[in-house]
Structure formats: structure tokens, C-alpha cells
C-alpha positions as CSV (number, residue, x, y, z in Angstrom):
1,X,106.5,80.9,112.9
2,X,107.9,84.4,114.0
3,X,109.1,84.2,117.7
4,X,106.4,86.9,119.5
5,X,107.8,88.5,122.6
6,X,105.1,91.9,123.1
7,X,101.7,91.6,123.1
8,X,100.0,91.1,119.9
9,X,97.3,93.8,119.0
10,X,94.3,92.4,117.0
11,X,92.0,95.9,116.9
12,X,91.2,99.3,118.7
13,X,89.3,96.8,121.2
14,X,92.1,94.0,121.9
15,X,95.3,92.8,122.5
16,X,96.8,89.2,123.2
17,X,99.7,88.6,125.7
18,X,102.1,85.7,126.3
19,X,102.3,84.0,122.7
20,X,105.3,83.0,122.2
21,X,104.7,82.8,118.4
22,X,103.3,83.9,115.6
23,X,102.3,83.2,111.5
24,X,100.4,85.7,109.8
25,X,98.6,84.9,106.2
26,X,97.4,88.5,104.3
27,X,94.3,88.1,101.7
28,X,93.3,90.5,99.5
29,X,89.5,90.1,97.9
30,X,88.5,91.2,94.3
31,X,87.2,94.7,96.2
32,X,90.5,95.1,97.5
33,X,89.8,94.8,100.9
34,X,92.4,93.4,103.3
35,X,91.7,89.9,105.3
36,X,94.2,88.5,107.7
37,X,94.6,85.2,109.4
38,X,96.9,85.0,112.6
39,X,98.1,81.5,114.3
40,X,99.3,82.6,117.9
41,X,101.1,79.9,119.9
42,X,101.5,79.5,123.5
43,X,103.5,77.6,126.0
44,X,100.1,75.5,127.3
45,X,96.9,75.1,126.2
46,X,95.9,76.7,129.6
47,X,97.7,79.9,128.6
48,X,96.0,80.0,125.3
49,X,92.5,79.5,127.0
50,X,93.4,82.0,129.1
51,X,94.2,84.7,126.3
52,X,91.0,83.5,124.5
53,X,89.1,84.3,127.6
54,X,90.5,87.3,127.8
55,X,89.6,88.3,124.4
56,X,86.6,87.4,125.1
57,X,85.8,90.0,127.7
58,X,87.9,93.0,125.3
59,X,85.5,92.3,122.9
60,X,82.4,92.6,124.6
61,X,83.1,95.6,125.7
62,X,84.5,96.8,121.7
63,X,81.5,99.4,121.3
64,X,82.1,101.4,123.9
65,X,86.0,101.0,123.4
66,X,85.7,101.7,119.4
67,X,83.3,104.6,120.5
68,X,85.3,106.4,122.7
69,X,88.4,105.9,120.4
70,X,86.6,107.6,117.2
71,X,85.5,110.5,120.0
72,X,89.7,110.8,120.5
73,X,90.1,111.3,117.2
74,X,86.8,113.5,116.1
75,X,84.8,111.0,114.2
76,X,81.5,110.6,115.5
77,X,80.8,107.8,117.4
78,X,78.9,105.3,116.0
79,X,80.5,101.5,116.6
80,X,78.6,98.9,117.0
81,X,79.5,95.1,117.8
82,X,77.6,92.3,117.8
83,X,78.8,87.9,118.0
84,X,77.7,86.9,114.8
85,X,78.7,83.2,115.8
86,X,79.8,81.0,118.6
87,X,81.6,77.1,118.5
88,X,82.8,75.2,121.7
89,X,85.9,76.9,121.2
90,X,84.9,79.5,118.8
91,X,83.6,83.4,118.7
92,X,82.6,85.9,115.8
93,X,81.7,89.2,116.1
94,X,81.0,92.0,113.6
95,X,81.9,95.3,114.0
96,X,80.1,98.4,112.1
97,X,81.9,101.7,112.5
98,X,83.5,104.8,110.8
99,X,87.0,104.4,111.1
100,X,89.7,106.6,112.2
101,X,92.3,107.9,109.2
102,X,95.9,106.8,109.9
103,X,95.0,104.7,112.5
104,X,93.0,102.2,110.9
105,X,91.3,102.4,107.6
106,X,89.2,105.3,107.4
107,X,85.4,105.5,106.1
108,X,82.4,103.4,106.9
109,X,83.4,99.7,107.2
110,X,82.5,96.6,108.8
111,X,84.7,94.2,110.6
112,X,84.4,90.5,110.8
113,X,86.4,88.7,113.5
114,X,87.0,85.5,114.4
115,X,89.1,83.6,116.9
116,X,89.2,79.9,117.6
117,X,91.7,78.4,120.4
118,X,92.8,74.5,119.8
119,X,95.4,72.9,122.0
120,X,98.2,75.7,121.9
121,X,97.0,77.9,119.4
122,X,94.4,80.6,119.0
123,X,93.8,81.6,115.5
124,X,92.7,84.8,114.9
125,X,90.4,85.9,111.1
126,X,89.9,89.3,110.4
127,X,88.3,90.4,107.1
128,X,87.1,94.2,106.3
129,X,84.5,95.6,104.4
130,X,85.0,98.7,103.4
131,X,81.7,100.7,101.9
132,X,84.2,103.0,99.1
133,X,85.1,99.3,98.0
134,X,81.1,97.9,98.0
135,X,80.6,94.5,97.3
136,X,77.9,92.2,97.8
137,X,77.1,92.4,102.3
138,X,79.2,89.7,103.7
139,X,76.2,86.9,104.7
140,X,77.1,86.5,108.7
141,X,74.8,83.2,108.5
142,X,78.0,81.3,107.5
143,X,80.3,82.3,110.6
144,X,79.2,79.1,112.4
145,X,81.5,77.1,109.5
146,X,84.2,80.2,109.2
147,X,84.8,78.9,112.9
148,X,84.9,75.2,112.1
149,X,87.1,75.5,109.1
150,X,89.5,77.5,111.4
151,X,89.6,75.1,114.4
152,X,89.6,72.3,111.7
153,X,86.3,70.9,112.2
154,X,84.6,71.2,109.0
155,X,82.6,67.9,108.3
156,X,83.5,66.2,105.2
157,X,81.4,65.9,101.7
């Protein structure tokens, strides 16, 4: 764990305050597209409900915020989000858009996000999909376990 003293930005649409540390884990798929887990710890589990909640409401407003960012930068704007998923203590969205070169990777893309608070910690997925690197769609149907593997709930075999 990396002590975390800033806010910690997750996208165009978000950022998480008061961590007080962090663990990242990169992954790279066989498309070379980037996915990245984040562990973010907090002094209570209050304060980590509290920065899930307010993640929460960042990203149900991410459209309009991803929109009016590609307008900043002359990309037509064309984001859309949607919750692909939702636990107890779980949220997924996806995000379709045309990203923004040198700010975030540019071209048609999708975003998968996922966030999961337990006790101290919210834990944060991100995995692109980028459509220069196609690969077979990314099947959303199996973000309700993508949360329970990350809050450590899957059920055994």
C-alpha cells in the first residue's frame, strides 16, 4: 500500500477523496487493452461508504460530464453510460464514447467500471475496450459476479 494524501481520479466523470491508501494492480488482455484494479483504504468504514456514495452520484451524472468534456476538446459528443450491474455493496456501469487524444485513449471505446466498498476499502475495476484493438464484445451479463469476486463473495464450486 502507497500512502494517498490527494484525491484519487478514477475517470473524466470521478474522483475519490480522503483514502488514506492505495494498491494498484495493471492487466493487460491479449488485445492489448489496459485493465486496472485499485484497493483504496480509509480511516472508517463510514468514510469509505461515504466516498462510495459519492461516486455513486459522479457517475450518474458521467454522460453529460464525458459529453461536455469531448465538446472541450472537439470530439463530438457521443458518451453514453449505463449500470450494467448492482450488489449490496456493489455498482457497474459501462461507458461507450470516443475518447479524447492525450487525455485518455483516443478512438471509439467502451469502459467497464466497477467499484465495491467492504469494511475500509473500496476497490475500484476498470477494463477498456478499445474498437482499433476489436475483440470479442465484453458480455456485461457477468458484472453481477465481476462485483462478488471483488467484494470477495463469490460462492464456492
Amino acid at each position: 500500500m502507497l500512502p494517498l494524501t490527494g484525491d484519487f481520479t478514477l475517470n473524466e466523470c470521478a474522483s475519490i477523496a480522503g483514502a488514506t491508501a492505495w494498491r494498484q494492480q495493471g492487466f493487460v488482455s491479449a488485445q492489448q487493452t489496459p485493465a486496472v484494479q485499485d484497493a483504496l483504504s480509509f480511516a472508517t468504514p463510514a468514510a469509505a461508504h461515504s466516498a462510495y456514495a459519492k461516486l455513486l452520484s459522479d457517475m450518474r451524472d458521467c454522460s453529460r460530464r464525458t459529453r461536455d468534456y469531448q465538446a472541450t476538446y472537439g470530439v463530438t459528443p457521443d458518451a453514453t453510460v449505463a449500470v450494467t450491474a448492482s450488489t449490496a455493496d456493489g455498482t457497474a456501469w459501462s461507458r461507450h464514447w470516443t475518447g479524447v487524444q492525450g487525455i485518455s485513449a483516443d478512438g471509439v471505446q467502451t469502459n467497464h467500471v466497477y467499484a465495491v466498498q467492504r469494511g475500509c476499502v473500496l476497490t475500484l475495476l476498470h477494463v477498456d475496450e478499445w474498437a482499433k484493438r476489436a475483440a470479442p464484445p465484453y458480455d456485461t451479463s457477468a458484472d453481477p459476479d465481476v462485483l462478488r469476486s471483488l467484494a470477495g463473495k463469490l460462492p464456492a464450486n
